[in-house]
PDB file with SEQRES, HELIX, SHEET and CRYST1 records, atoms N, CA, C and O in Angstrom:
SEQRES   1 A   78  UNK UNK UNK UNK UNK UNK UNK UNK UNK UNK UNK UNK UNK          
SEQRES   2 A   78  UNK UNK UNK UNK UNK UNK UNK UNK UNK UNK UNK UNK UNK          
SEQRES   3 A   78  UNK UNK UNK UNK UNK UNK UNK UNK UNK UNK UNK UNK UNK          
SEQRES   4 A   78  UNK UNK UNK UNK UNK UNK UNK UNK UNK UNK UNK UNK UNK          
SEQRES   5 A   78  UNK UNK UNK UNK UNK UNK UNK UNK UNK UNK UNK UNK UNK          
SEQRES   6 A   78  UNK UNK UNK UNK UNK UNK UNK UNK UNK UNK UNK UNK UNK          
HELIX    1 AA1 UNK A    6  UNK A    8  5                                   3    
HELIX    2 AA2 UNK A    9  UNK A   25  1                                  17    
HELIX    3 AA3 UNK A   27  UNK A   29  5                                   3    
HELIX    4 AA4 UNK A   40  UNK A   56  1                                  17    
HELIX    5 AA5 UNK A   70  UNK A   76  1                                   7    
CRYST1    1.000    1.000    1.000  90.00  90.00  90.00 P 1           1          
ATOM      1  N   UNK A   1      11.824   3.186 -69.568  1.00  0.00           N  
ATOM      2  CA  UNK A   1      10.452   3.614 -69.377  1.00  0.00           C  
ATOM      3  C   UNK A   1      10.005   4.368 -70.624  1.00  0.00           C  
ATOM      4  O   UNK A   1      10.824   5.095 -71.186  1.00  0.00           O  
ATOM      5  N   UNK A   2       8.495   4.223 -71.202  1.00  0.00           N  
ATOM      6  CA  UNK A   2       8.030   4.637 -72.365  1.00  0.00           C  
ATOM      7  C   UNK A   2       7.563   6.296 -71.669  1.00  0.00           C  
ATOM      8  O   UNK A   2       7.395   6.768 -70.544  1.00  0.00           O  
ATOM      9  N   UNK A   3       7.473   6.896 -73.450  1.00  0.00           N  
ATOM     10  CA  UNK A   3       6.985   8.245 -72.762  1.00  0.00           C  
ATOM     11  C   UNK A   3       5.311   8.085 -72.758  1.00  0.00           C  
ATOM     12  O   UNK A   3       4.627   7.151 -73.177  1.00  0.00           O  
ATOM     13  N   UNK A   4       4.910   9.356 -72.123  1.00  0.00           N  
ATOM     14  CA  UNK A   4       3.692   9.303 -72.263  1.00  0.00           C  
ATOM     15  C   UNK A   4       2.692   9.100 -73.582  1.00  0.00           C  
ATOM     16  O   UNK A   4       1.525   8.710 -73.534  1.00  0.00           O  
ATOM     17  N   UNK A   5       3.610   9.545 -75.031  1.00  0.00           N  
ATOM     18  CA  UNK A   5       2.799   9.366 -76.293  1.00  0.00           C  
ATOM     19  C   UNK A   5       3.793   8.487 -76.813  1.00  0.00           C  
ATOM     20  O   UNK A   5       4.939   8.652 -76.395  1.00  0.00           O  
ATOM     21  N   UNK A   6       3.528   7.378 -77.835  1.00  0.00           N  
ATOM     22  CA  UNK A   6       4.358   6.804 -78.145  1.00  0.00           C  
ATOM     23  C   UNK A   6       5.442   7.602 -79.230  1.00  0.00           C  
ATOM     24  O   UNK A   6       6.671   7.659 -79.253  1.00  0.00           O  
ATOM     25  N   UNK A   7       4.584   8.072 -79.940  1.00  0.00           N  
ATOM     26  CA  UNK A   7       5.682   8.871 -80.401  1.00  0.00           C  
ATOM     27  C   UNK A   7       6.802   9.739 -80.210  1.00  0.00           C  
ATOM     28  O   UNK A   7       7.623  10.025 -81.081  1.00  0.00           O  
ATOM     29  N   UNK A   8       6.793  10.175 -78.934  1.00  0.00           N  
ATOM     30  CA  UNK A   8       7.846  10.414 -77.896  1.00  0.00           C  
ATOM     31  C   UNK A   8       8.762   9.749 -77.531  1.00  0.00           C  
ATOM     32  O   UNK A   8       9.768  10.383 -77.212  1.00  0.00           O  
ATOM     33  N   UNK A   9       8.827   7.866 -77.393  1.00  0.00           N  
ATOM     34  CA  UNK A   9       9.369   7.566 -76.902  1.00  0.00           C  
ATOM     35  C   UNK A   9      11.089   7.876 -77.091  1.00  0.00           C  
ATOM     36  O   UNK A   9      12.031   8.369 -76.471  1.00  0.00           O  
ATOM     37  N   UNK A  10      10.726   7.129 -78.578  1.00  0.00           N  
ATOM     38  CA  UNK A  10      12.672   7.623 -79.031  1.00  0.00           C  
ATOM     39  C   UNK A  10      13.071   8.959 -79.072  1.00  0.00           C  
ATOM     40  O   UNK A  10      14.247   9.120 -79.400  1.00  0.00           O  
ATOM     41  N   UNK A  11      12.592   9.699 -78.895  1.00  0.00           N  
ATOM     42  CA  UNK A  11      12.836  11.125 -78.129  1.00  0.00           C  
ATOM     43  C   UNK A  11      13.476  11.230 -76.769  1.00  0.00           C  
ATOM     44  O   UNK A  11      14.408  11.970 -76.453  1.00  0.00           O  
ATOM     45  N   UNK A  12      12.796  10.331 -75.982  1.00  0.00           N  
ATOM     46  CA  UNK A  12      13.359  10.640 -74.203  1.00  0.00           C  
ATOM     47  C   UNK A  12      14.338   9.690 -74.621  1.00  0.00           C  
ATOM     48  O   UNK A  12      15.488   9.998 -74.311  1.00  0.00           O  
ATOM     49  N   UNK A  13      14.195   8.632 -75.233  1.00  0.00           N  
ATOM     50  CA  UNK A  13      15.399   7.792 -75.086  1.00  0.00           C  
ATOM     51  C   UNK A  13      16.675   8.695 -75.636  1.00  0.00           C  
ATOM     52  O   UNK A  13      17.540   9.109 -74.865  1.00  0.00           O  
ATOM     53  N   UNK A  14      16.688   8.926 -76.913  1.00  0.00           N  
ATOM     54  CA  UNK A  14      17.522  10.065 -77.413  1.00  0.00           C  
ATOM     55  C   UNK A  14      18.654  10.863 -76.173  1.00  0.00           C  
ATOM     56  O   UNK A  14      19.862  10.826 -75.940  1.00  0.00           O  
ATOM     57  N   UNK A  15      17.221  11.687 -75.492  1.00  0.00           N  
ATOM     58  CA  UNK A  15      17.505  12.686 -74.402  1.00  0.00           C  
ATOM     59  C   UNK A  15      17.715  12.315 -73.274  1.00  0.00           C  
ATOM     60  O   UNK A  15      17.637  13.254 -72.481  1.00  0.00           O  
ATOM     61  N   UNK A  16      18.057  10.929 -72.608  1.00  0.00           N  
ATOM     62  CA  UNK A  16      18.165  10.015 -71.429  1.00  0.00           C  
ATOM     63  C   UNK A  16      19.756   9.815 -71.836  1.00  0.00           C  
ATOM     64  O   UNK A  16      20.633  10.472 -71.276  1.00  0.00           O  
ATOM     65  N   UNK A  17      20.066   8.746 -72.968  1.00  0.00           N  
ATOM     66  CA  UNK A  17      21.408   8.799 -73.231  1.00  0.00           C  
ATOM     67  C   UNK A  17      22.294  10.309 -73.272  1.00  0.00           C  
ATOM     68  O   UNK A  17      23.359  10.487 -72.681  1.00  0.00           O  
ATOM     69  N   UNK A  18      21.576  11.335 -74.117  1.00  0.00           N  
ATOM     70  CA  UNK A  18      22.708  12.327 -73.785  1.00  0.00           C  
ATOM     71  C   UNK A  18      22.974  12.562 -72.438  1.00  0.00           C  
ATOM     72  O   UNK A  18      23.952  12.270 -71.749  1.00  0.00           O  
ATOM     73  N   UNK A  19      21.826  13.199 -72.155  1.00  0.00           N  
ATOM     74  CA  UNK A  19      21.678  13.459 -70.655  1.00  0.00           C  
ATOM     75  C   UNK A  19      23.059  12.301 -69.486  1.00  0.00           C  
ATOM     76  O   UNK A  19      24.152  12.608 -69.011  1.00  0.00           O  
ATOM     77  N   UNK A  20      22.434  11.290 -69.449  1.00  0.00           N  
ATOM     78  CA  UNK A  20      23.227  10.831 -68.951  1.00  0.00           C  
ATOM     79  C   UNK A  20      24.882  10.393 -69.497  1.00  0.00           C  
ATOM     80  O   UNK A  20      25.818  10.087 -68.759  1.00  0.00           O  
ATOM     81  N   UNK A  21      24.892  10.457 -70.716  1.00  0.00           N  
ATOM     82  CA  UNK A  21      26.550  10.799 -71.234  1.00  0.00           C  
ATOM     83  C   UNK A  21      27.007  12.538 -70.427  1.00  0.00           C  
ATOM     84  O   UNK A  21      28.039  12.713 -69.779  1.00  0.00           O  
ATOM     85  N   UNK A  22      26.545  13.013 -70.545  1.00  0.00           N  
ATOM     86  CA  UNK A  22      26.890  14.490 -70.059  1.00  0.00           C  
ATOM     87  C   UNK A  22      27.761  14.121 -68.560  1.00  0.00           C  
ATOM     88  O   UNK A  22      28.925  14.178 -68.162  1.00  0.00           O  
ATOM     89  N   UNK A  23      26.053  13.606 -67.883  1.00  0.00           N  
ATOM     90  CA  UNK A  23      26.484  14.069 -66.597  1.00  0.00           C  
ATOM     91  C   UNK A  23      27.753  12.898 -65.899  1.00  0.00           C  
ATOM     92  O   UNK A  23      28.611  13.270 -65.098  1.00  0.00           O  
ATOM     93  N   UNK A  24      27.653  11.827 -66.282  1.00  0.00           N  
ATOM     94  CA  UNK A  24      28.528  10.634 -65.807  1.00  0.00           C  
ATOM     95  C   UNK A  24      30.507  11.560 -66.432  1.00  0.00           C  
ATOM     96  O   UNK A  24      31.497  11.937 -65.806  1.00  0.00           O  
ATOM     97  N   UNK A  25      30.083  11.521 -68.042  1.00  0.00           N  
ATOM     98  CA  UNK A  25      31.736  11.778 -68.585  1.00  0.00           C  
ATOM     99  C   UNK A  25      31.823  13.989 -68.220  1.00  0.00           C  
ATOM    100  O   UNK A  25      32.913  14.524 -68.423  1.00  0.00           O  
ATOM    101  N   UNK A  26      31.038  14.572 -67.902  1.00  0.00           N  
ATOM    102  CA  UNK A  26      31.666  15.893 -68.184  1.00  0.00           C  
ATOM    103  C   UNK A  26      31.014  16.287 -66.427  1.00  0.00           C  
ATOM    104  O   UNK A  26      31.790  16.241 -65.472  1.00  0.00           O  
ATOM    105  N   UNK A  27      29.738  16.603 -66.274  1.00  0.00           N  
ATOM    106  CA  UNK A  27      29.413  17.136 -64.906  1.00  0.00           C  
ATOM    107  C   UNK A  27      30.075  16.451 -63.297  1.00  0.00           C  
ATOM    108  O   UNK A  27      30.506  17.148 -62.378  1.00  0.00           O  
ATOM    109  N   UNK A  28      29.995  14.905 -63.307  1.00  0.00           N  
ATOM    110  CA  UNK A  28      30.612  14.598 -62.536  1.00  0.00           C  
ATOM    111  C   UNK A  28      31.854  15.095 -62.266  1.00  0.00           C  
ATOM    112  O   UNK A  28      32.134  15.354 -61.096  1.00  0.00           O  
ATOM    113  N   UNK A  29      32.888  15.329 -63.402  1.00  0.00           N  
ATOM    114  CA  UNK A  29      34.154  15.277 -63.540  1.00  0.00           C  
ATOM    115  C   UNK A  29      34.274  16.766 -63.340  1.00  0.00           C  
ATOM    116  O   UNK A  29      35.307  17.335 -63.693  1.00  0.00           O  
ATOM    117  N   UNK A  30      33.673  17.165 -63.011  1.00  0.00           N  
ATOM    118  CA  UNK A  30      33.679  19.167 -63.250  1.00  0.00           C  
ATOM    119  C   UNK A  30      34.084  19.642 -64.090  1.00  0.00           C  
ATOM    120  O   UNK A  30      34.817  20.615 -63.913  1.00  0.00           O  
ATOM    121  N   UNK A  31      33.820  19.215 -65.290  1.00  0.00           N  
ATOM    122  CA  UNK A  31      33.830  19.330 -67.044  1.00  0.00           C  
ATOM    123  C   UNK A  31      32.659  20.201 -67.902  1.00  0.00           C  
ATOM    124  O   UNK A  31      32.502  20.267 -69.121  1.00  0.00           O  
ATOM    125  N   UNK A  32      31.823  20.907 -66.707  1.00  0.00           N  
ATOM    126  CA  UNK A  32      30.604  20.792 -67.171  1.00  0.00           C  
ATOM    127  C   UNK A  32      30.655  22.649 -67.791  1.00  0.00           C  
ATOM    128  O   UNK A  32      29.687  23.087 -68.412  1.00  0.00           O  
ATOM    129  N   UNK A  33      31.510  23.266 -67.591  1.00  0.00           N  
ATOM    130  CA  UNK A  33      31.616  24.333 -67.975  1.00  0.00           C  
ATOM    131  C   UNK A  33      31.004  25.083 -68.705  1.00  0.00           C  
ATOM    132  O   UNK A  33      29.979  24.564 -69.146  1.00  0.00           O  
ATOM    133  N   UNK A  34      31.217  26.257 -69.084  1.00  0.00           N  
ATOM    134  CA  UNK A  34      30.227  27.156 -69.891  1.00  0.00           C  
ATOM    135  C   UNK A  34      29.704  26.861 -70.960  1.00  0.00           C  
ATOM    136  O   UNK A  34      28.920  27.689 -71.425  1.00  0.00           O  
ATOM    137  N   UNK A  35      29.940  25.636 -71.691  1.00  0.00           N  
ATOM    138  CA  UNK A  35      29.276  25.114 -72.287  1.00  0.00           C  
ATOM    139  C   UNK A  35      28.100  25.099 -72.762  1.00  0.00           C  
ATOM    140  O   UNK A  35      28.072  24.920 -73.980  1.00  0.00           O  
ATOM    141  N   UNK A  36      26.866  25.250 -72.130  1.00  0.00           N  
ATOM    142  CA  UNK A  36      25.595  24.975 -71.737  1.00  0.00           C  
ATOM    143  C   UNK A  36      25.744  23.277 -71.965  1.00  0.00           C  
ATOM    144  O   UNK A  36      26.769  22.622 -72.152  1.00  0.00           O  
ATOM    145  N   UNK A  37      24.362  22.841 -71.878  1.00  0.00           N  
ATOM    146  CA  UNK A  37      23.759  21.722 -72.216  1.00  0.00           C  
ATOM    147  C   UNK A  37      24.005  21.428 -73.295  1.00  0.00           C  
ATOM    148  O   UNK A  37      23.957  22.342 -74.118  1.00  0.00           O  
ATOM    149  N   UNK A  38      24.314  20.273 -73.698  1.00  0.00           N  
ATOM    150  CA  UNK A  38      24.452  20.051 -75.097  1.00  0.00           C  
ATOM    151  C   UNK A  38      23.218  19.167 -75.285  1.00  0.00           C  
ATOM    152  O   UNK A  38      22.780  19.054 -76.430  1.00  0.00           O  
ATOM    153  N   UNK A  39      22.729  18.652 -74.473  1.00  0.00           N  
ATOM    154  CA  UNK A  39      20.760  18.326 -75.191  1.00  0.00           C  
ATOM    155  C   UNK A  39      20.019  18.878 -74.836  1.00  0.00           C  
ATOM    156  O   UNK A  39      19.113  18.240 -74.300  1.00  0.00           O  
ATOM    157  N   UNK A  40      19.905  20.174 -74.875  1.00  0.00           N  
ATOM    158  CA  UNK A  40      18.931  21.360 -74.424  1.00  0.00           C  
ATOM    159  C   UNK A  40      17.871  21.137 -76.230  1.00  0.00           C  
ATOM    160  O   UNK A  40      16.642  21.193 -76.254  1.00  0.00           O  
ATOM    161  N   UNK A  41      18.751  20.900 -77.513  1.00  0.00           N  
ATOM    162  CA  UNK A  41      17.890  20.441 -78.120  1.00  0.00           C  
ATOM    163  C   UNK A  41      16.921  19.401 -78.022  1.00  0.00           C  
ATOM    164  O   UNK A  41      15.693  19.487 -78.035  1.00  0.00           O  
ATOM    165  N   UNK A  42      17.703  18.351 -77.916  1.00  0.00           N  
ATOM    166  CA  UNK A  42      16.850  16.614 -77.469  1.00  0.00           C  
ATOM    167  C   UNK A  42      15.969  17.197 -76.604  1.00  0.00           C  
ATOM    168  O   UNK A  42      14.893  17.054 -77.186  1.00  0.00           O  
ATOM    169  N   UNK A  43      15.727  17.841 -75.437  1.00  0.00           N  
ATOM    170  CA  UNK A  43      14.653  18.640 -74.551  1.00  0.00           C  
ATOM    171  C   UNK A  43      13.729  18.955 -75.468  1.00  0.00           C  
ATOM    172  O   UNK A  43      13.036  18.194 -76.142  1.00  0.00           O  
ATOM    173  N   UNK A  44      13.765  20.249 -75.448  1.00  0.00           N  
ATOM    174  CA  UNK A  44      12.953  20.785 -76.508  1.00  0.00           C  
ATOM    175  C   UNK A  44      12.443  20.164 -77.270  1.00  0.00           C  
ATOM    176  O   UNK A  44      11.286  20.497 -77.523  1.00  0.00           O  
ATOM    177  N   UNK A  45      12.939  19.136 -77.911  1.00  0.00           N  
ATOM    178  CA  UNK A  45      11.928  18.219 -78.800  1.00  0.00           C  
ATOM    179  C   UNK A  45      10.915  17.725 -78.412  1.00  0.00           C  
ATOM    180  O   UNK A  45       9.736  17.699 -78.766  1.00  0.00           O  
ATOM    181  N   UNK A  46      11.755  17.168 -77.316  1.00  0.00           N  
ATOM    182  CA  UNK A  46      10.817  16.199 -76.578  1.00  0.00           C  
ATOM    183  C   UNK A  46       9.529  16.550 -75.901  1.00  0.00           C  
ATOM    184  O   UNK A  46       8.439  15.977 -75.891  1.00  0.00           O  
ATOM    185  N   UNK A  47       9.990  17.736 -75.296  1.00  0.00           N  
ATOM    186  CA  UNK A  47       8.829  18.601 -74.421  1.00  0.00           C  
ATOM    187  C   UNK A  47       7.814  18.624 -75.495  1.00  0.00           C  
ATOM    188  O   UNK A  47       6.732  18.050 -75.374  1.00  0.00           O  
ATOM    189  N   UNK A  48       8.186  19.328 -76.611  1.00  0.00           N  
ATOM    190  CA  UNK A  48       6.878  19.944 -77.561  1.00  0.00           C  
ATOM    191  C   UNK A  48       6.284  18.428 -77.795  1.00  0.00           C  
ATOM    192  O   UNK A  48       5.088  18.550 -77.528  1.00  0.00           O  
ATOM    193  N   UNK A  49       6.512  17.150 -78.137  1.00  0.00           N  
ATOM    194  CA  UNK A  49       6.404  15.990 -78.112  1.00  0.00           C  
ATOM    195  C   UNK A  49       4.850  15.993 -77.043  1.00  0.00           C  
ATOM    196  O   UNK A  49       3.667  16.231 -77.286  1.00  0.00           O  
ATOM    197  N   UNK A  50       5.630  15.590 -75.778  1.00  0.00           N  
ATOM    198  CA  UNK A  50       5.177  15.625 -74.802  1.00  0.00           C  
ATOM    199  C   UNK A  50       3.872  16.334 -74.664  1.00  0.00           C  
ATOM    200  O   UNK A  50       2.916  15.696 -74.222  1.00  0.00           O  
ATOM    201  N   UNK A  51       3.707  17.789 -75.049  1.00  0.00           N  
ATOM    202  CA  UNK A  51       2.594  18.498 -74.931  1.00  0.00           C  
ATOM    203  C   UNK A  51       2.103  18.091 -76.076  1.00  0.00           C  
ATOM    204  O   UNK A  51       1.491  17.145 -75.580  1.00  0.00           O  
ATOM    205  N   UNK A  52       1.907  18.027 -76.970  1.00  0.00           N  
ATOM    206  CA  UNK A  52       1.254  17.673 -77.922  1.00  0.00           C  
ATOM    207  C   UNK A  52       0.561  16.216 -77.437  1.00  0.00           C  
ATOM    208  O   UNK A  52      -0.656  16.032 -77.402  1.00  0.00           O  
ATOM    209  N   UNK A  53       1.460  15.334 -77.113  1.00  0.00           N  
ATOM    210  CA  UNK A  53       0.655  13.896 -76.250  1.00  0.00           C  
ATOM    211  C   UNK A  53      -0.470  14.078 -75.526  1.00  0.00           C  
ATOM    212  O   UNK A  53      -1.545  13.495 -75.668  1.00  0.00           O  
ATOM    213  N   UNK A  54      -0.169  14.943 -74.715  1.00  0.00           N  
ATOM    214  CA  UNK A  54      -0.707  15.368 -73.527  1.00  0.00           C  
ATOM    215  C   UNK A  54      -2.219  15.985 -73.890  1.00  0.00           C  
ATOM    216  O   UNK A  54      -3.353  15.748 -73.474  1.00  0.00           O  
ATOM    217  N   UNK A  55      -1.666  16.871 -74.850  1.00  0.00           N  
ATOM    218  CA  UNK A  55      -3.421  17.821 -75.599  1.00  0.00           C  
ATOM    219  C   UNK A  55      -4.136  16.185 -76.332  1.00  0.00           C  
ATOM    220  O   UNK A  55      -5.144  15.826 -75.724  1.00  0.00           O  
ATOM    221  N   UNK A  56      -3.767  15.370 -77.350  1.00  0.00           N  
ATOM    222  CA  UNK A  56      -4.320  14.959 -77.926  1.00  0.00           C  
ATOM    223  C   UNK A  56      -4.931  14.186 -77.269  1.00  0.00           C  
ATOM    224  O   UNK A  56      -6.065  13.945 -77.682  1.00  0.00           O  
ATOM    225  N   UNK A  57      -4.462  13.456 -75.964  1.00  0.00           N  
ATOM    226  CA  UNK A  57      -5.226  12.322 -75.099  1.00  0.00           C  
ATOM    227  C   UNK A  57      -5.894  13.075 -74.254  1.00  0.00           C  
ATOM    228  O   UNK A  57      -6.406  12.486 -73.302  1.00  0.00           O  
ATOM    229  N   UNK A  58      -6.068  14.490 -74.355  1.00  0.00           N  
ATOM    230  CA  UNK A  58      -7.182  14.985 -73.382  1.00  0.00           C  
ATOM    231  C   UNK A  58      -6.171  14.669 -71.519  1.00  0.00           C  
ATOM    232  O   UNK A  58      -6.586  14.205 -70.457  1.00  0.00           O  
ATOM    233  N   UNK A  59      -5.349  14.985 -71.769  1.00  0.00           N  
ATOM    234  CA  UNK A  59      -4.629  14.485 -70.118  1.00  0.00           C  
ATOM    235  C   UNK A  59      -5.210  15.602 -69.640  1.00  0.00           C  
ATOM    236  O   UNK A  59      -5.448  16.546 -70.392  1.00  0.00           O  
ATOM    237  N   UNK A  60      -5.577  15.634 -68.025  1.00  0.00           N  
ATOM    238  CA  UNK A  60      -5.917  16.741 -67.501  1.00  0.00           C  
ATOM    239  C   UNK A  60      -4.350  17.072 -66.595  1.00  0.00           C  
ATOM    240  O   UNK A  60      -3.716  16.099 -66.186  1.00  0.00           O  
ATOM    241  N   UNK A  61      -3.895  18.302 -66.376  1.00  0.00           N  
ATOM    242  CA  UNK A  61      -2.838  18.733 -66.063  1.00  0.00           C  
ATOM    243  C   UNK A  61      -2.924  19.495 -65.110  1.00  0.00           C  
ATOM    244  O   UNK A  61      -2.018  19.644 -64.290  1.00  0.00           O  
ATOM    245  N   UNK A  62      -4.308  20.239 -65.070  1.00  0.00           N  
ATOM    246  CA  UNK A  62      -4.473  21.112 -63.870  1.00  0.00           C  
ATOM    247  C   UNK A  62      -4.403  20.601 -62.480  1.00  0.00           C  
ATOM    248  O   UNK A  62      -5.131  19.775 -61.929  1.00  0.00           O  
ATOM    249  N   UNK A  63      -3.147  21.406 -61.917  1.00  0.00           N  
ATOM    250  CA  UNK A  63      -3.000  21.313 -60.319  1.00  0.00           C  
ATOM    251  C   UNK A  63      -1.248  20.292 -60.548  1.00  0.00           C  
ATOM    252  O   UNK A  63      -0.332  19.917 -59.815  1.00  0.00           O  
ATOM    253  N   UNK A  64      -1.457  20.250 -61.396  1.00  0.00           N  
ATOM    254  CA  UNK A  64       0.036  19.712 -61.277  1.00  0.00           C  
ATOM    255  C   UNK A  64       1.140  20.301 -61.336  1.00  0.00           C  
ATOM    256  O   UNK A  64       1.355  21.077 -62.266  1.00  0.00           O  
ATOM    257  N   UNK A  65       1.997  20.088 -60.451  1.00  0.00           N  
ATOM    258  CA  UNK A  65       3.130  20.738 -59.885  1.00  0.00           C  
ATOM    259  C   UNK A  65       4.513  20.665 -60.921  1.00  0.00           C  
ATOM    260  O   UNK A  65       5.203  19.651 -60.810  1.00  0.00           O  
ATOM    261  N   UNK A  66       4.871  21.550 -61.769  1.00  0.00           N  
ATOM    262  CA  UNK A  66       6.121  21.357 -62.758  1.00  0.00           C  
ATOM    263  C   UNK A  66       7.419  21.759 -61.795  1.00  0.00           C  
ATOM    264  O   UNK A  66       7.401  22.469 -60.790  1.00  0.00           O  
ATOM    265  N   UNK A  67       8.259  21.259 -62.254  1.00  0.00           N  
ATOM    266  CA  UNK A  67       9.969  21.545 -61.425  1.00  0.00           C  
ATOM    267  C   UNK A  67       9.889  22.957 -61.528  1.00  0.00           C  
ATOM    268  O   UNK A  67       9.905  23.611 -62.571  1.00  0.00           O  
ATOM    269  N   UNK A  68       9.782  23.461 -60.128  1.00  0.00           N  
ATOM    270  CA  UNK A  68      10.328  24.673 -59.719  1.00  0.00           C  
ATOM    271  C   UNK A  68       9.114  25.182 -59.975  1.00  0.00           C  
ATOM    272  O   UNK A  68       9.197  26.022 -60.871  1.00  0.00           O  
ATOM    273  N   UNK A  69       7.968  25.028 -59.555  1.00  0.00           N  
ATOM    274  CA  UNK A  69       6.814  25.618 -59.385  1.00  0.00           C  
ATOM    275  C   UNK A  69       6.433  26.134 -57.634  1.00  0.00           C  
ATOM    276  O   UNK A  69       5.859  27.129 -57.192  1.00  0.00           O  
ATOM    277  N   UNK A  70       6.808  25.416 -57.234  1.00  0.00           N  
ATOM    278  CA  UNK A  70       6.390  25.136 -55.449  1.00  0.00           C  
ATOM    279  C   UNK A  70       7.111  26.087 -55.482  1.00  0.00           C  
ATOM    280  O   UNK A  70       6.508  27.153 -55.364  1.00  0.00           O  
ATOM    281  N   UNK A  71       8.355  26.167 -55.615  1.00  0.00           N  
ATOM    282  CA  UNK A  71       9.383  27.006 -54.765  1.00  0.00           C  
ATOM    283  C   UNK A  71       9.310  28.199 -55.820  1.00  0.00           C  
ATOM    284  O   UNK A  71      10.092  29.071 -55.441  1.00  0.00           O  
ATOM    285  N   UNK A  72       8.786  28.501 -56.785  1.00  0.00           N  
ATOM    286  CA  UNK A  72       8.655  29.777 -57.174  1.00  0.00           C  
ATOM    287  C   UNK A  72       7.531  30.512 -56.720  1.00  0.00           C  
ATOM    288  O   UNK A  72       7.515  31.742 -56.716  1.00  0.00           O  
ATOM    289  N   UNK A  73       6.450  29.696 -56.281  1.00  0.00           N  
ATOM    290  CA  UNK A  73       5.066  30.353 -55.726  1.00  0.00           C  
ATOM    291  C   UNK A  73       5.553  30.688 -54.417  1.00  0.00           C  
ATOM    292  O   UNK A  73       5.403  31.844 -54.022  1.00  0.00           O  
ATOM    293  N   UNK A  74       6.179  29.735 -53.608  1.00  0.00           N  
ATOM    294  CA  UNK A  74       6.707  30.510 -52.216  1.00  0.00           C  
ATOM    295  C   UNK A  74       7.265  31.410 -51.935  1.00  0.00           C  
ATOM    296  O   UNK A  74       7.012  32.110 -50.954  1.00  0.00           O  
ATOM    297  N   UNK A  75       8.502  31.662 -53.058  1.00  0.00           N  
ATOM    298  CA  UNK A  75       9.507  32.358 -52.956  1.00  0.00           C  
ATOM    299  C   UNK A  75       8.735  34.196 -53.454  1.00  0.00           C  
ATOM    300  O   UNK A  75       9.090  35.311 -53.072  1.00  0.00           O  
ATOM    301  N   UNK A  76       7.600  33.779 -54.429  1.00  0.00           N  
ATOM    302  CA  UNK A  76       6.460  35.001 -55.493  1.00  0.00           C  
ATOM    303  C   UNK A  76       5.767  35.350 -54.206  1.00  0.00           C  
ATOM    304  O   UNK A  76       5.738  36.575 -54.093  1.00  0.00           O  
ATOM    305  N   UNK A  77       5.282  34.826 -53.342  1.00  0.00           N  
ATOM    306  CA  UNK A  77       3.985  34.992 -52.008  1.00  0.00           C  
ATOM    307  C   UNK A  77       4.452  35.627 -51.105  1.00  0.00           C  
ATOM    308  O   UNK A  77       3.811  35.903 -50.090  1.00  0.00           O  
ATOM    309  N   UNK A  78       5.804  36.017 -51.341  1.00  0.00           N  
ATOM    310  CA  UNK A  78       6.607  36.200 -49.326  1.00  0.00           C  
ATOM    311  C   UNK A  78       6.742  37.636 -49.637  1.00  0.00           C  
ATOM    312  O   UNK A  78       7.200  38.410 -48.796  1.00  0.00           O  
TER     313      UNK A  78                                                      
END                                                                             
């Protein structure tokens, strides 16, 4: 799947292969140790990527729900 800007794409691809090298050869295996992430860079790229896509095509974003938004507003409200 392409990213949202093209210039992104070989970015997620980049960050799809690590990602999924990680989790198949080290997280499955409970390998995943203190390590951190080892494509927490490839992320980061990509994200700033991503927003930059996002501003230049005018995407509208408002009301959209990012990972761990729901459950931080519920968890912020109680």
């Amino acid at each position: 799947m392409n990213s949202v800007g093209e210039a992104c794409t070989e970015l997620k691809r980049d960050y799809d292969q690590c990602f999924n090298r990680w989790f198949a050869e080290k997280f499955l295996k409970g390998e995943a140790g203190d390590g951190g992430d080892p494509c927490v860079q490839l992320f980061k790229r990509y994200q700033l990527c991503v927003q930059k896509a996002i501003k230049e095509k005018d995407i509208p974003i408002e009301g959209l729900e990012f990972m761990g938004s729901s459950k931080e507003k519920s968890e912020n409200s109680s």
